[in-house]
C-alpha positions as CSV (number, residue, x, y, z in Angstrom):
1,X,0.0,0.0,0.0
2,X,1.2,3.5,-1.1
3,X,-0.5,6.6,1.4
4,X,0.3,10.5,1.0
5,X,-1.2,14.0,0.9
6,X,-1.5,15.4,-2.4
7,X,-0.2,18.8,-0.8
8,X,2.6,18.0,1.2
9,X,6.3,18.4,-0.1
10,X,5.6,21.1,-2.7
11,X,9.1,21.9,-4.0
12,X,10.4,25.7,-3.1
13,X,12.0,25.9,-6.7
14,X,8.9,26.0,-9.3
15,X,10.6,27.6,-12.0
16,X,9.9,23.9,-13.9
17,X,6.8,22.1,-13.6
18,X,7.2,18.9,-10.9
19,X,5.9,15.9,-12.4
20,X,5.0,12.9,-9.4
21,X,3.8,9.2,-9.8
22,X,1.5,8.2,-7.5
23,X,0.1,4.9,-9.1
24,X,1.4,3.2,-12.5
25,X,0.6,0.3,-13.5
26,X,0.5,-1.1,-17.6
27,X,-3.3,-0.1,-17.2
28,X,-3.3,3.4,-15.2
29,X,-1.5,6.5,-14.5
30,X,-2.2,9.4,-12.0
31,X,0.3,12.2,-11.3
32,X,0.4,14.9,-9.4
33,X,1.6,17.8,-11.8
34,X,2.7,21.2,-9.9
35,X,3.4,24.5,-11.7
36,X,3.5,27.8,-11.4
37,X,2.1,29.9,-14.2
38,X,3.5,27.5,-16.8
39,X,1.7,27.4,-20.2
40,X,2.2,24.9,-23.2
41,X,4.1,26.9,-26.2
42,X,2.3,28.2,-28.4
43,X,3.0,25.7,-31.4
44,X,2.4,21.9,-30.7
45,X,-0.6,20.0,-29.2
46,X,-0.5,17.5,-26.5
47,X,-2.2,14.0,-28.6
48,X,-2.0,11.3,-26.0
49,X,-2.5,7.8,-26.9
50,X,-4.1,7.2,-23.5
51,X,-7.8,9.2,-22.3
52,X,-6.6,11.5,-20.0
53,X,-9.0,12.8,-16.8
54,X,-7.9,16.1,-14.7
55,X,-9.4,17.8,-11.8
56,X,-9.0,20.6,-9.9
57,X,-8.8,21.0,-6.5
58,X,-6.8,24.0,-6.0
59,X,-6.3,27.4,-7.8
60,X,-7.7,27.2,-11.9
61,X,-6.7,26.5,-15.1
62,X,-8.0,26.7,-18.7
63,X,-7.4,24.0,-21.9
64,X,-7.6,24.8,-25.2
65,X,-8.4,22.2,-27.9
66,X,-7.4,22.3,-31.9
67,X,-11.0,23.2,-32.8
68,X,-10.4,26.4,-30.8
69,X,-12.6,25.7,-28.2
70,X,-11.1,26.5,-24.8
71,X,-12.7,25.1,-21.2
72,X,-11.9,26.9,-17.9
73,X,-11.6,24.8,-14.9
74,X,-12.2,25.8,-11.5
75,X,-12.0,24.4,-7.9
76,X,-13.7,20.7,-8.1
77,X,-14.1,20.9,-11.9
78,X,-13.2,17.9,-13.6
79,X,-12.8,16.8,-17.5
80,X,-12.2,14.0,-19.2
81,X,-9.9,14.3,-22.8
82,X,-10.2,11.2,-25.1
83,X,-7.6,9.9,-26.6
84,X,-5.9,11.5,-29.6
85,X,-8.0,14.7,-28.6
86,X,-5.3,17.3,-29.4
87,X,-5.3,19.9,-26.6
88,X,-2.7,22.4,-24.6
89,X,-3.4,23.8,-21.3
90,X,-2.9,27.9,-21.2
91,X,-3.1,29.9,-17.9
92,X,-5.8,32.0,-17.5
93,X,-5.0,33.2,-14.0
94,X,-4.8,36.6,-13.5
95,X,-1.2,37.5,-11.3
96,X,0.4,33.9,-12.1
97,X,3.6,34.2,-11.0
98,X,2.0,33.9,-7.5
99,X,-0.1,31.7,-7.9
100,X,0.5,27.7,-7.8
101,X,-1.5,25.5,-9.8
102,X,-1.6,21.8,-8.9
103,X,-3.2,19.2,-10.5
104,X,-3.7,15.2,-11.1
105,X,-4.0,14.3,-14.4
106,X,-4.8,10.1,-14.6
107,X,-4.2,8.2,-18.6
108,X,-6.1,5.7,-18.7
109,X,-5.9,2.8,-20.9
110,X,-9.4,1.8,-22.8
111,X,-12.3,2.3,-20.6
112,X,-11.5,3.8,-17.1
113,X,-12.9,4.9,-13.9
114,X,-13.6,7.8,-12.4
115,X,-10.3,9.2,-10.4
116,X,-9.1,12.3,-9.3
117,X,-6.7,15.1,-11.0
118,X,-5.2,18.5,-9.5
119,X,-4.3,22.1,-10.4
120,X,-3.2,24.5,-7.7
């Protein structure tokens, strides 16, 4: 059995976003992604093999997809991104260099189940 607290042991030094593995296995992933005002460039598109599912539970974040369509996410909002659905996220937090966005983001293999995902 693995235990922790999805808030504890935020690194001082944010200048690059902290990726952490909480549970991997050939069927599931969930991270814990921290940043701090960082933004996907502006050419390129994450296209995942795996469905990806992220919620927030601290702070906000917005994704923008290839059609142009861009979702804001706030505390507790969740989404789920199919696979090969090309999409970037972009902050749309107002004063983000002092603001810390963490977040969960879980790839899931075929079908999956409802977990949890994090932006702070």
């Amino acid at each position: 059995m693995k235990q922790g607290n999805l808030f504890a042991k935020i690194p001082a030094d944010l200048s690059r976003e902290v990726f952490d593995s909480l549970v991997e296995s050939a069927r599931v992933r969930i991270e814990r992604i921290i940043s701090k005002g960082h933004t996907s460039p502006d050419s390129g598109w994450y296209d995942q093999d795996l469905s990806e599912w992220v919620v927030i539970l601290r702070g906000e974040a917005s994704i923008t997809f290839d059609n142009g369509e861009t979702v804001e996410l706030a505390e507790g909002d969740y989404i789920e991104i199919p696979s090969h659905k090309k999409h970037k996220p972009v902050s749309c937090i107002k004063n983000a260099s002092k603001t810390t966005r963490t977040h969960l983001s879980t790839r899931c293999a075929g079908r999956h189940t409802l977990v949890a995902g994090v932006h702070q």
